[in-house]
N, C-alpha and C positions, 0 to 999 in steps of 0.2 A: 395696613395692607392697601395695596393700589388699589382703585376704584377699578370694576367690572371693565368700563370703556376703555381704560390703559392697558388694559394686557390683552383684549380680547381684538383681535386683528377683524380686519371690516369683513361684514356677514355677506353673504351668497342670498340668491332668491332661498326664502327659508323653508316654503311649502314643496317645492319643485323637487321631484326624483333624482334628473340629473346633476344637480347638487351634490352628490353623497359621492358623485364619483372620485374623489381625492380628499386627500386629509387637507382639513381644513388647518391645523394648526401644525407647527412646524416646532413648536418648544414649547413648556410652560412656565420659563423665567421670569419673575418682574422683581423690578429695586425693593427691597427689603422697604416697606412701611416706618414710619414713626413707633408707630405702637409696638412692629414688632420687633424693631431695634431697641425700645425699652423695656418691652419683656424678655429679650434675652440679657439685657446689661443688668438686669433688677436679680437676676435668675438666681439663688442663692443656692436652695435645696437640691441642686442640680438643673441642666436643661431639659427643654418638652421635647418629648419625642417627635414634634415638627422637623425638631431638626436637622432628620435626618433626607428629605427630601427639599432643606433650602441649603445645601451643606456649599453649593459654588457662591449663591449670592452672600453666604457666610463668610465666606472667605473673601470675595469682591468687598463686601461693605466693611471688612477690617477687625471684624467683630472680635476679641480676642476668646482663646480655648476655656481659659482659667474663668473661672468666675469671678467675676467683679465684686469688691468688696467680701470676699473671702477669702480667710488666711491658709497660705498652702506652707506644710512644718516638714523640717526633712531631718530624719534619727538615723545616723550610722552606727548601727549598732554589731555589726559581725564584718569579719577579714577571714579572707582565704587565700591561701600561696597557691601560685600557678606559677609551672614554667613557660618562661620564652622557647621560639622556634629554635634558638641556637641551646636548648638546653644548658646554657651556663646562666644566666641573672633569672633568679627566682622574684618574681610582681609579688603584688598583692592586691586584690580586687576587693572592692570595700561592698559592702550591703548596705543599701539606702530605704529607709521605710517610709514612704512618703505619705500624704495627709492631708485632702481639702476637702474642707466641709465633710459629708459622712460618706466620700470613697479613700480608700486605703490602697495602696500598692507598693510593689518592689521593685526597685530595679540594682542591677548590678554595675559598678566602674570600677575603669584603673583610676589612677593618680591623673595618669596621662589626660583623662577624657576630663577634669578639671581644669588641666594647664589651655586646652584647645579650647576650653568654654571662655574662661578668660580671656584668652585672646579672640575671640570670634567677638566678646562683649565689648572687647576695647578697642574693637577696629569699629564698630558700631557708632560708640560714641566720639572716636575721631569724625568718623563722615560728619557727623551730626552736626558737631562744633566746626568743623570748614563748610559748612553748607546753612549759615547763617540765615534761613527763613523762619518766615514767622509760625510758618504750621510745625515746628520741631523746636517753637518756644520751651512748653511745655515739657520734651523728652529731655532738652537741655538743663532743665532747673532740678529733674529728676534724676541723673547722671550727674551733678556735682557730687552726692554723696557716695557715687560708689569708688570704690576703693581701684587705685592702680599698680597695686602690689601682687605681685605674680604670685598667688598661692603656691608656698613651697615646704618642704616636710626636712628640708635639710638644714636645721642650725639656726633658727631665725629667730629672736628674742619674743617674738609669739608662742613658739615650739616648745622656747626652754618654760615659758608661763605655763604653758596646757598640759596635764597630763598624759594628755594623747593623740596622737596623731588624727585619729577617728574626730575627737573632739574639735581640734581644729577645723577639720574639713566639714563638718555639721555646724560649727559657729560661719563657715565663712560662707556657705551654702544657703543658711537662712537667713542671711546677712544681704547677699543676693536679691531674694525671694522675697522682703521685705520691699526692694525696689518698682515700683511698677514697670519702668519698662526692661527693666530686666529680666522680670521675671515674664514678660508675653512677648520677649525675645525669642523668636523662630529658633536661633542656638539653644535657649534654655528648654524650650518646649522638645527637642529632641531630647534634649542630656535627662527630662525627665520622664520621657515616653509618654507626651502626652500630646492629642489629635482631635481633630471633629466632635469625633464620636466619645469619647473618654468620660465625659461625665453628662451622658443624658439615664435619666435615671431608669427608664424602661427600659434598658436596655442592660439594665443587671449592674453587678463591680465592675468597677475599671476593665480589671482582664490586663490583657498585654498587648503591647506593642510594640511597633519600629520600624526602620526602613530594613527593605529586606531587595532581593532578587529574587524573580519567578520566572521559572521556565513556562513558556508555551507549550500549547498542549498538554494531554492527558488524560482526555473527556474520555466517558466513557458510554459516547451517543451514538449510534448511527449518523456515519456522516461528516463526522466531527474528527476524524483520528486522521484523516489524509495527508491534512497539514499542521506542521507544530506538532507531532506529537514522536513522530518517530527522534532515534539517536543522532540522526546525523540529520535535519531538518527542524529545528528549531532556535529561540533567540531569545536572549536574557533584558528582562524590563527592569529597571527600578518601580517600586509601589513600595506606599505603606502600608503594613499587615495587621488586624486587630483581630483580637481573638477573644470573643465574649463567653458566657455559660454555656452555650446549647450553638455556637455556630462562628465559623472566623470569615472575615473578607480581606481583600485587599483592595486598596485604591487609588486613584490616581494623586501624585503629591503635587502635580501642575497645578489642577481646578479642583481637586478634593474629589470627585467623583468615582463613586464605587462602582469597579470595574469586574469584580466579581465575588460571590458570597456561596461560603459551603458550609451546609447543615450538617450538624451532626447527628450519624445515624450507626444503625449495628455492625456496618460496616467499616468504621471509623479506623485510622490504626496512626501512628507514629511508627518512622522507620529513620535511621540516622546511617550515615555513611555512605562511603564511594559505589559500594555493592549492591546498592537498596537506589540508589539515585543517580549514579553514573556521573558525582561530580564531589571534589572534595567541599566537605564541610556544608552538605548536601542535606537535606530533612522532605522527606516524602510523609503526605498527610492522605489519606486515602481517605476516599467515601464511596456511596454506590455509584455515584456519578462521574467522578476525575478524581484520578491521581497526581493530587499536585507536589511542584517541586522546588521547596527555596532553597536558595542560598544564603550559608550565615558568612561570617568575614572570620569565624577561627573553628576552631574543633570544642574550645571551649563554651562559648555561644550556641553554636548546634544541637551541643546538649543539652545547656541551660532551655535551650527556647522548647526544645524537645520534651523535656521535664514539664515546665509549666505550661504546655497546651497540655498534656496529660492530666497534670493538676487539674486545672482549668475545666476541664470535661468530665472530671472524674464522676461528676456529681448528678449530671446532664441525664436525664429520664430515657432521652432517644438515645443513646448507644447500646439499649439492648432490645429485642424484641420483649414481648409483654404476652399476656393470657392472652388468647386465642390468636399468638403469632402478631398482637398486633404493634403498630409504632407509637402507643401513647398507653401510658397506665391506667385504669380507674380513678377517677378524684373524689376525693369522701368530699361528702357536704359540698355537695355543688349544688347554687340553687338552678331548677330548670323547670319549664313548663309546659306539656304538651300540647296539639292542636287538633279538632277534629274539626275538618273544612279550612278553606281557607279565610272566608270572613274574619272571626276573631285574627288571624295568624297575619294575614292583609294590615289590619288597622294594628295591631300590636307591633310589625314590622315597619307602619308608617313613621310610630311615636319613636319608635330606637334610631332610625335613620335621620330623625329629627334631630336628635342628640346627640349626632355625631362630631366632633370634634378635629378628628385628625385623619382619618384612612376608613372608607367604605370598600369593605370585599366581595362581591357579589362572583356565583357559579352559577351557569344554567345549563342544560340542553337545549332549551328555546326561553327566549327571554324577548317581550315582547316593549319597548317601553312606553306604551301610549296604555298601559293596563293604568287603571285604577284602584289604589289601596283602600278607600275606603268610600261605601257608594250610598245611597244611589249619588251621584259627583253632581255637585251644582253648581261648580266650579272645577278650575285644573290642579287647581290648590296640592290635592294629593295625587297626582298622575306621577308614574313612577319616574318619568323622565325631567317633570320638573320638578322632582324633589331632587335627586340625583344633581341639577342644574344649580340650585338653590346650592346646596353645599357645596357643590366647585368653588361657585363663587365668592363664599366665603372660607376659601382655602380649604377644604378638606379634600385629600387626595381619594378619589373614584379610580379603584382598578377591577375590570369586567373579566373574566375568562368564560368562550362561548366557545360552545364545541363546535367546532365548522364541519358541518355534514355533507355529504355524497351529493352535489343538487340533480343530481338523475333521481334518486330516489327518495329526498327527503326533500320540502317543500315551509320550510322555518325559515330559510330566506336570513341566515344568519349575517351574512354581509349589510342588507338594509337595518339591520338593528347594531349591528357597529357603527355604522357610517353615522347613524342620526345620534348617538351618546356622543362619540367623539365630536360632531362639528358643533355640538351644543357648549363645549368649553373647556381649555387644553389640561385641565385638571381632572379630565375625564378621560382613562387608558381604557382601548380593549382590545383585548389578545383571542385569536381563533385556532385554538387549535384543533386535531393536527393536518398536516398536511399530509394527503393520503398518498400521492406518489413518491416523495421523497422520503417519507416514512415508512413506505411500504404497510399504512395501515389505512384500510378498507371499510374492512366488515363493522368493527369497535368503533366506540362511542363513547366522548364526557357525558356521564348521568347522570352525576351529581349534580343537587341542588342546596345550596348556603350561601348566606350572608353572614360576615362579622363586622362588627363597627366596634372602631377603635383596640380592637384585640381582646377586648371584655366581655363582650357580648356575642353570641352568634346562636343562628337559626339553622337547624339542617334538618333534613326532610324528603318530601316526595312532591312537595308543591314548587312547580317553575315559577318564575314573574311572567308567566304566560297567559296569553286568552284561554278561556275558556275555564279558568282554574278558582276563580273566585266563586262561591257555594256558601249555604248555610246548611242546615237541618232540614229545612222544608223543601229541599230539593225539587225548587219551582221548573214547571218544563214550558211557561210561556213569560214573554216579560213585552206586555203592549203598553208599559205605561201604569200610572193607578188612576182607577176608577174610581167613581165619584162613592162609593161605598169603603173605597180605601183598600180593597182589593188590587191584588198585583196581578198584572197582565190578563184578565179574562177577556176583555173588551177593548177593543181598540181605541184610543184616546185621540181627540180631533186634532192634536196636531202629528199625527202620524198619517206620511203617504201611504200609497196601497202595499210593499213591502216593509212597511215599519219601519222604517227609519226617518224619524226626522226630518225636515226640508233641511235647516241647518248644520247638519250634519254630514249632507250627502254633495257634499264639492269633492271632484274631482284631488285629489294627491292634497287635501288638507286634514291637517295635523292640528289644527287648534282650535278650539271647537267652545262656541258660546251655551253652555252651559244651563243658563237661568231657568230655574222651573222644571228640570229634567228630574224626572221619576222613574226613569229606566237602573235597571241595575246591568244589565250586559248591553256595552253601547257596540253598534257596528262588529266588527269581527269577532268580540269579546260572545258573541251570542251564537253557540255552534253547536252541531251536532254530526260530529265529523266522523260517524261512519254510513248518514247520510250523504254528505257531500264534508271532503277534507280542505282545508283554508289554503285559497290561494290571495291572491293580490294583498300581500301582507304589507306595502308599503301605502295604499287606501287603508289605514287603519278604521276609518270610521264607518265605510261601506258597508252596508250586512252581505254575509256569505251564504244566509241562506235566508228564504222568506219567513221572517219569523210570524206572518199572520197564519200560514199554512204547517211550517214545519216545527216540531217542538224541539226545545233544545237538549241537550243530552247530560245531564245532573252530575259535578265530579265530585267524588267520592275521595278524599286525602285525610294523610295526617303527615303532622311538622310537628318539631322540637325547639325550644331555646334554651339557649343554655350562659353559663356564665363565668367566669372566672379562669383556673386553669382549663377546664375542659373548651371554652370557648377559645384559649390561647392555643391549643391543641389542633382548634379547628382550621384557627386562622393559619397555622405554622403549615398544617397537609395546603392549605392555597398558596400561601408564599413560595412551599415548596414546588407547586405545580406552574406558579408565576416566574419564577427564576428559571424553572428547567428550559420552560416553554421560550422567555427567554435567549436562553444560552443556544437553544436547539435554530431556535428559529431568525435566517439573515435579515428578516423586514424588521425585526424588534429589537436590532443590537447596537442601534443610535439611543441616545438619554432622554430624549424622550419619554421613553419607556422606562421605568426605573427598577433595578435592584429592589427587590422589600426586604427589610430583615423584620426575624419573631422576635419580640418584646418578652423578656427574661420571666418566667412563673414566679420570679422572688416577690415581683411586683404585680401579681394578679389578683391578689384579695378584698384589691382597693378600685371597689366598683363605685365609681360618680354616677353609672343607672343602672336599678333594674328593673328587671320586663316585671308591671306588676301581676301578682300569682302564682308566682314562682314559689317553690316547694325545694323544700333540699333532699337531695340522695345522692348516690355514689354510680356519678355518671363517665362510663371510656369511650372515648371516640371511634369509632370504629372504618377501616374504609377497605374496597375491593382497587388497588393501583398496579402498576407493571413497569418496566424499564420504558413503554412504548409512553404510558400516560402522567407518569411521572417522577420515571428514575430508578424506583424501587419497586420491589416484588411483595406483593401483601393480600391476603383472603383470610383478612381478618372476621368478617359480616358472615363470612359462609359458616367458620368456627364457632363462631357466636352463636348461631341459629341452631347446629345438631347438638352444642354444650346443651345448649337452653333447652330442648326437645329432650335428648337422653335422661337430663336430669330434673323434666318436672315431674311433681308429686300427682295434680289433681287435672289437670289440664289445660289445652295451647289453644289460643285463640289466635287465627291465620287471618289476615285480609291482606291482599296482594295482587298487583293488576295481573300476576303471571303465576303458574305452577304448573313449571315441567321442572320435573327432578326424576328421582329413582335410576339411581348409576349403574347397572344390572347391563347393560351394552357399551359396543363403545360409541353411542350416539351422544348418549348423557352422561355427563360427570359428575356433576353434584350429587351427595349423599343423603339430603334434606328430607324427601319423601322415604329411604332406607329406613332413614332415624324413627319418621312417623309409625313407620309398618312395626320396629323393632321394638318398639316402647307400648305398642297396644298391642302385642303377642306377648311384652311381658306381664302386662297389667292383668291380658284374660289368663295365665298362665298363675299368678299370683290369685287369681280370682278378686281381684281391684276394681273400683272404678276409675274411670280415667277416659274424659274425653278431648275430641279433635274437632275444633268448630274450622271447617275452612270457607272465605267468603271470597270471590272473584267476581271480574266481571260476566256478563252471561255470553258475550260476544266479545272478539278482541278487538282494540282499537283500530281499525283501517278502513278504509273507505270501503264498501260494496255494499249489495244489495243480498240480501237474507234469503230472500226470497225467491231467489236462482240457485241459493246455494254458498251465497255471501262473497266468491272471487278467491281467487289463489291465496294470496295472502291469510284473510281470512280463515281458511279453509287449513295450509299449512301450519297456525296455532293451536286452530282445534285440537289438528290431529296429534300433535304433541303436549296438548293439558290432555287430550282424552286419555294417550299412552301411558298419563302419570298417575291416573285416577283409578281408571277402571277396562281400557282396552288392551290386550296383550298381555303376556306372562310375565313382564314386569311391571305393572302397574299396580298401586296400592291394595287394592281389590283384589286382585288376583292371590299377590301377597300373602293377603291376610285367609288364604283359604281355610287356613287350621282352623278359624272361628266359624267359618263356613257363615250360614244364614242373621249370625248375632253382629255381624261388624257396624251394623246402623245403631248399636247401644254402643260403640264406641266413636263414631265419625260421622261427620255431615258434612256434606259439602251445599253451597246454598252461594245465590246470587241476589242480587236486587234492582228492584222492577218500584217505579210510582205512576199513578195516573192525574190528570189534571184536565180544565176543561180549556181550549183555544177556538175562538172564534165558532164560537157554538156548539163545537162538535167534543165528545170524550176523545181524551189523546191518551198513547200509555208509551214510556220508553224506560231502557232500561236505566238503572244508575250505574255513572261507568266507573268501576273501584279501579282509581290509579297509588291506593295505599303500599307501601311495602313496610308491615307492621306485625310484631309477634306479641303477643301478651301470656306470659306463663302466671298461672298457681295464685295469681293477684298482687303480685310480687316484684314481677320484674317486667321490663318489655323492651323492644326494638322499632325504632324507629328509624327509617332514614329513604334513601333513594332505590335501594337493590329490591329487584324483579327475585321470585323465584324462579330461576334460570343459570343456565351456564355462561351466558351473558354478562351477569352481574354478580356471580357467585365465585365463578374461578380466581379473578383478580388480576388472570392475563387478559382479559378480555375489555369490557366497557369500566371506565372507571365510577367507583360507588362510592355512598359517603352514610355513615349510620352512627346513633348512641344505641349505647346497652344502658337500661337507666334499671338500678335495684335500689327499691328501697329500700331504708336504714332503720327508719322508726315503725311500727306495726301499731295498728286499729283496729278492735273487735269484729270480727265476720260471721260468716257461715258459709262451710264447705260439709258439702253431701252429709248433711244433716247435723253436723256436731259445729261445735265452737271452733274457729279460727283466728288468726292473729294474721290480717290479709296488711300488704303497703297502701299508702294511703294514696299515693300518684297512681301506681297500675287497679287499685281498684276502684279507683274515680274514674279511669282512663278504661276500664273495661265495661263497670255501668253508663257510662255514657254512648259506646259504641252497641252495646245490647240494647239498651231505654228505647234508640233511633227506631232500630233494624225492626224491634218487636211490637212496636207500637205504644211502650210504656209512658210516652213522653204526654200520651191521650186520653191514658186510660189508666193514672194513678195504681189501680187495684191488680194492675201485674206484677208481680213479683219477681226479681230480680236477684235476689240477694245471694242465691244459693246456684253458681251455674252448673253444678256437678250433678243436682238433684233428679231424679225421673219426672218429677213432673214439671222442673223446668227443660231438660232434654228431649222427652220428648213431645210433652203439650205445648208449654210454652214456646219452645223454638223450634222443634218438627212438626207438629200439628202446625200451627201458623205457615209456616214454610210451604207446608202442603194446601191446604186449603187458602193462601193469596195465589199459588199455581191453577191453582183448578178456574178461578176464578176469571182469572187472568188470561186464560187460554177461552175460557166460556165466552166472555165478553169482548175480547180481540182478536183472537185466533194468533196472538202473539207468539214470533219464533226467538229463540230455540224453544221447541219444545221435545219431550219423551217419545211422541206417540209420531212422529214421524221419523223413520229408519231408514230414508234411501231417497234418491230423487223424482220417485214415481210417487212417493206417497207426498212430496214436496208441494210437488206441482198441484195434485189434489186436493193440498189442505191448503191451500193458498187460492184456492180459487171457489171455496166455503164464504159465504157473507160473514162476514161477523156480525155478532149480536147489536155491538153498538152503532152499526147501521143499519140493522133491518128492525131494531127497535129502544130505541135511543133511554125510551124512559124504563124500561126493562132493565139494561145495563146497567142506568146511574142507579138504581134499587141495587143490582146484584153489588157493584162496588162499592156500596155501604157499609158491608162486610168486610170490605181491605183490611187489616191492623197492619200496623208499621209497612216494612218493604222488603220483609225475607221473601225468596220463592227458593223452591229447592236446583238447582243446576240438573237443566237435563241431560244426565249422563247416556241415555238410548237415542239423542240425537242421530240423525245420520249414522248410527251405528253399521248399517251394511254398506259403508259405502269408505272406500280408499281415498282419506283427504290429502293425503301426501300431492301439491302440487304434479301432472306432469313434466314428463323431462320435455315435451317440446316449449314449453311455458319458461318466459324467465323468471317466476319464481321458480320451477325445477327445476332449471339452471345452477339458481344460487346455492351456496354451501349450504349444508344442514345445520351449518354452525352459525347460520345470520338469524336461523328461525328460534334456537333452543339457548 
């Protein structure tokens, strides 16, 4: 591979903002290397799926399709009569089963398409021999032996030897094919359908191929149908057409470059003739996305080709939908691992991207890259951006999709995080979608979050590569540095300014930052608490945004998944899918540049080179919320998943979620999710069952304001629709469940979480902010991934979402509501670990955990706790939300009370001795008299009700 300084074009001021305003790299071509010109000529077992993004310089450097020193064998073994157009001379088209190394294929000929090989061979080696150079020494001395006898079936003392015609043409064939340059003869390589792509082994069997015609047009994008698409405005290209297990393209036969790729989906069809395509000998392939349109050169071919993409697909996962509606199966025995915080999930995603070989796929809603994976950083070592840097440079292709937000109203600043991936190295792609006026979409959002590396591995979840997101367990709320006791952040450490940052750290628009001796775990913006103050000057990455000596930071609360094998091939195919659309849709990304991805075939996904270690096997389906707007296809799969998983648990659902508005009983809300909950604890108390519902939120919603007025519109408009879902109004949970009248707390909790910590002398307390979207049923199964419970993230037209349903396969002795169980061993490691936190068990050994259905874990262990860190919490902070204020008059009251831990400091730290873990209960009497529906003169009461729910 070139050296770094040969392909990377001369660099711009590197720290500078206006820097970023153009793309720095205009292509990511460089000359094929030594190395890896001998790794493709050594290539036996087939080629590396590198090869699909060096396929021009493949072609530039000569490299032939066939593989070097591997025998390719051709068996005629079947004839069929076909008539000519003039219906009088009856052909005969021979069946060829061709053979190298361990791919197999068919292809069909006349007689005819022999006689033209031969002469296209023999005109060949005419030039050759009148063009006496020395570079065609070689083809010369290999061209003596071939034969200049016109292969013929009429009378020849060959004919009268063989017994059969077939035979003949199979001896003279391999006879051929024995030649080297005959056989990586551009003539030959057509007569045997074979291209680029034909034997890279991730990429499945052979498949089919050939030169073909396509019509322009057919999308089926907004936007896209004006031109090329109608009857009478469009124009026929030559391409060659490949068609693998699960997806065909076609490409250009100039430079090899794949000019367009279509997945196969439920929508899939084969259509043949003038009726169906509006042209003879005509083949329409349909998908959700374009109807496209080749042309074959007979009626006979049209079928053929017609027949074997059907073949071809027959087998293909995605041409139907699956359990809960969705576009990928269940995979038994999939190893995968779950993640509570992102620490572990951080350094485990640092080591997989280390081991990346070929293609990094990264999804964010905000994607920051000056984050670090593994801290505290004493170095840049693992900073996301130069890890990412690091593997460009040693050839692995980086493609980023970032959702490009509203910048009126979102503040992620998603252009300076493009700008700085892409000018770091042209092996690094990022694409923004959508655009909101030409897509007519708005309100929606990309929410998903994942990474896959190499197609084998991937991570999906609810953790961005964004500030603020890295956490452990002790959900620190100051970080000054460590003190000489080896305590984090209590005391300010002497080389920190008077707002905590660093001298070194604090220049102006720099990005690269000396490191040595740092003991910070959140450096500059990464240290936030944004419904204090929300992040702005996101291109000062290193700046603090808010005084971290004075204000405490705000603890986040996540969980993530990896996964591996098919299920990860699953994951990465929903990206390519959304990388190709995004794409085909969009005119700044239709230069090569940007490239076509294709999915790497599931025949070949068992053979993992890593895995994430810890990983646990069970029967993991991908799950995701997508549209025609976010990428082609319509799917709510995640929402189906969540009321299956709710109707049909046995003993109880454990909820943690940054969002819960549901309960579909108007037409404000659609989702059925809170329905489900109401309908499954009227059947339990109806059953006389136990059966409970742990729900865990955050106490306040994520957005900037002050609480203590009343928290600001926005604020204010979440309330009012988690309240609506829980317990305010006739549809809400509560109200619901009137039939149980007074018992409904022996079936549900609803509960938040709250830590305290000491900063710069003084007690601090803030909430923890749950940005999980996580279901855990029975010990059994769970859900993990990016979807809010909302109509946002649940419908599937809306923001696009991305989740695993993980069940496990094997069972481990438990205990449920008193008796013996047979619990899975991920969901009940995955639900003790989230209880251990919350409850304080992680301190105090002697809690008991084991049984979460029990009374005296419901409600001593987890309501008694819940209640009594409230009372405390309110005693010693006078901390909002709380119960006991109803309206703005009692607001302003209880806000203007001293708190304890200022009018007697050592009183407090006594009272919060008594903390255990970080439950408190959610105060549902908040602001209860009081209308939070933004008003209409406000541009939040402006907005749809559809941006808030």
């Amino acid at each position: 591979m070139a050296e770094p300084e040969e392909v990377i074009e001369p660099e711009a001021v590197r720290s500078a903002v206006p820097a970023l305003n153009k793309r720095r790299f205009s292509h990511d071509r460089h000359d094929l290397g030594r190395d890896e010109l001998d790794s493709l000529m050594k290539s036996s077992e087939g080629r590396s799926f590198t090869v699909i993004h060096r396929l021009s310089e493949i072609k530039d450097a000569g490299v032939p399709y066939l593989m070097p020193d591997t025998p390719i064998t051709c068996k005629v073994d079947n004839t069929e009569k076909y008539t000519t157009r003039s219906k009088v001379h009856v052909g005969t088209l021979y069946t060829l089963r061709l053979t190298h190394g361990h791919f197999h294929w068919v292809v069909k000929r006349k007689y005819k398409h022999f006689q033209e090989l031969h002469r296209d061979l023999y005109k060949h080696k005419m030039m050759i021999h009148y063009f006496p150079l020395k570079r065609f020494a070689k083809d010369r001395e290999q061209l003596r032996t071939m034969s200049e006898e016109m292969p013929s079936l009429q009378g020849t003392s060959r004919t009268r030897r063989t017994s059969s015609k077939m035979k003949y043409l199979e001896e003279y064939l391999n006879d051929l094919l024995d030649n080297a340059f005959c056989r990586n003869d551009h003539s030959m390589l057509e007569f045997l359908s074979v291209g680029p792509l034909s034997f890279v082994t991730d990429l499945g069997p052979k498949g089919l191929e050939g030169p073909i015609m396509k019509r322009s047009g057919g999308h089926r994008i907004l936007g896209l149908n004006c031109i090329g698409h109608h009857q009478v405005c469009y124009r026929w290209s030559h391409r060659w057409l490949v068609v693998k297990d699960s997806f065909l393209l076609y490409m250009s036969r100039d430079n090899s470059e794949i000019d367009f790729v279509l997945l196969f989906d439920p929508k899939f069809d084969i259509k043949v003739g003038n009726s169906h395509t509006g042209t003879e000998y005509g083949v329409s392939i349909e998908s959700y996305t374009r109807n496209l349109i080749i042309k074959c050169s007979s009626y006979r071919q049209s079928h053929w080709w017609s027949h074997e993409i059907r073949r071809l697909a027959e087998d293909c996962d995605f041409l139907k939908e699956h359990r809960f509606g969705g576009f990928a199966p269940p995979r038994e025995d999939t190893l995968t691992k779950w993640y509570v915080n992102g620490r572990d999930y951080f350094a485990d995603l640092a080591d997989a991207l280390e081991k990346a070989k070929e293609e990094i796929f990264i999804t964010d809603w905000w994607l920051s890259p000056e984050i670090f994976l593994k801290r505290p950083a004493t170095s840049n070592h693992w900073r996301l951006d130069h890890i990412l840097k690091r593997k460009a440079e040693q050839g692995v292709k980086v493609c980023v999709l970032l959702y490009k937000e509203v910048e009126m109203a979102l503040g992620i600043n998603s252009d300076y995080s493009k700008r700085t991936l892409m000018n770091m190295h042209p092996n690094i792609k990022v694409m923004r979608h959508p655009d909101h006026v030409s897509s007519a979409v708005v309100l929606w959002a990309h929410h998903e979050k994942m990474v896959a590396i190499d197609q084998t591995v991937a991570f999906v979840g609810g953790i961005d590569l964004a500030f603020g997101r890295w956490d452990d367990r002790e959900y620190r709320l100051a970080d000054l540095g460590q003190t000489q006791n080896g305590e984090m952040g209590e005391q300010p450490s002497k080389d920190v300014t008077d707002n905590g940052v660093a001298d070194d750290l604090n220049a102006d628009n720099q990005t690269e930052t000396d490191l040595t001796g740092n003991t910070k775990l959140w450096l500059g913006k990464d240290y936030s608490n944004f419904i204090k103050k929300d992040w702005t000057l996101l291109d000062r990455p290193f700046e603090d945004n808010i005084d971290r000596t004075q204000v405490p930071r705000m603890p986040w609360r996540d969980l993530s998944a990896a996964m591996h094998g098919k299920a990860a091939r699953d994951v990465a195919r929903h990206f390519i899918q959304r990388w190709d659309f995004t794409k085909t849709f969009k005119t700044k990304y239709k230069d090569n540049f940007y490239p076509y991805l294709l999915p790497k075939s599931h025949t070949t996904a068992d053979s993992l080179p890593y895995t994430v270690p810890g990983s646990q096997r069970a029967k993991v389906q991908v799950l995701r919320s997508a549209d025609s707007w976010s990428a082609g296809s319509c799917e709510n799969s995640i929402l189906q998943a969540y009321i299956h998983t709710i109707e049909t648990s046995e003993h109880f659902i454990y909820i943690e979620n940054q969002f819960f508005i549901s309960c579909a009983e108007d037409k404000v809300i659609q989702n059925g999710i809170g329905d489900a909950i109401v309908d499954r604890i009227l059947r339990a108390h109806r059953e006389q069952k136990k059966y409970r519902v742990f729900v865990v939120i955050p106490l306040l919603p994520g957005f900037e304001g002050d609480i203590t007025t009343g928290g600001g519109n926005a604020i204010q408009a979440i309330m009012h629709f988690t309240y609506r879902t829980m317990c305010r109004g006739e549809h809400s949970i509560l109200a619901r469940l009137r039939e149980v009248k007074d018992q409904w707390t022996e079936y549900i909790t609803f509960c938040g979480l709250r830590t305290h910590s000491w900063l710069s002398g003084f007690n601090v307390t803030e909430l923890i902010y749950v940005h999980s979207k996580a279901l855990i049923a029975d010990d059994r199964r769970y859900i993990i991934g990016s979807a809010n419970i909302n109509d946002r993230s649940m419908l599937g037209s809306r923001d696009s979402e991305l989740a695993v349903f993980v069940e496990d396969q094997e069972r481990v002795p438990s205990i449920m509501g008193g008796q013996e169980y047979e619990a899975g061993p991920l969901a009940l490691a995955l639900r003790k670990e989230c209880f251990r936190v919350l409850v304080g068990a992680t301190s105090d050994p002697s809690i008991n955990i084991d049984d979460p259905i029990s009374d005296d874990f419901f409600f001593v262990t987890w309501n008694e706790t819940a209640r009594q860190n409230t009372a405390i919490y309110e005693k010693v902070f006078k901390c909002l939300p709380c119960n006991s204020v109803h309206n703005m008059n009692l607001l302003r009251n209880y806000c203007c009370q001293e708190p304890l831990c200022d009018a007697d400091p050592a009183r407090a730290a006594e009272e919060l001795k008594a903390i255990r873990g970080l439950l408190v209960h959610f105060p549902l009497k908040f602001l209860c008299e009081e209308n939070l529906l933004p008003s209409l003169n406000c541009k939040e009461g402006m907005a749809p009700t559809d941006l808030w729910t």
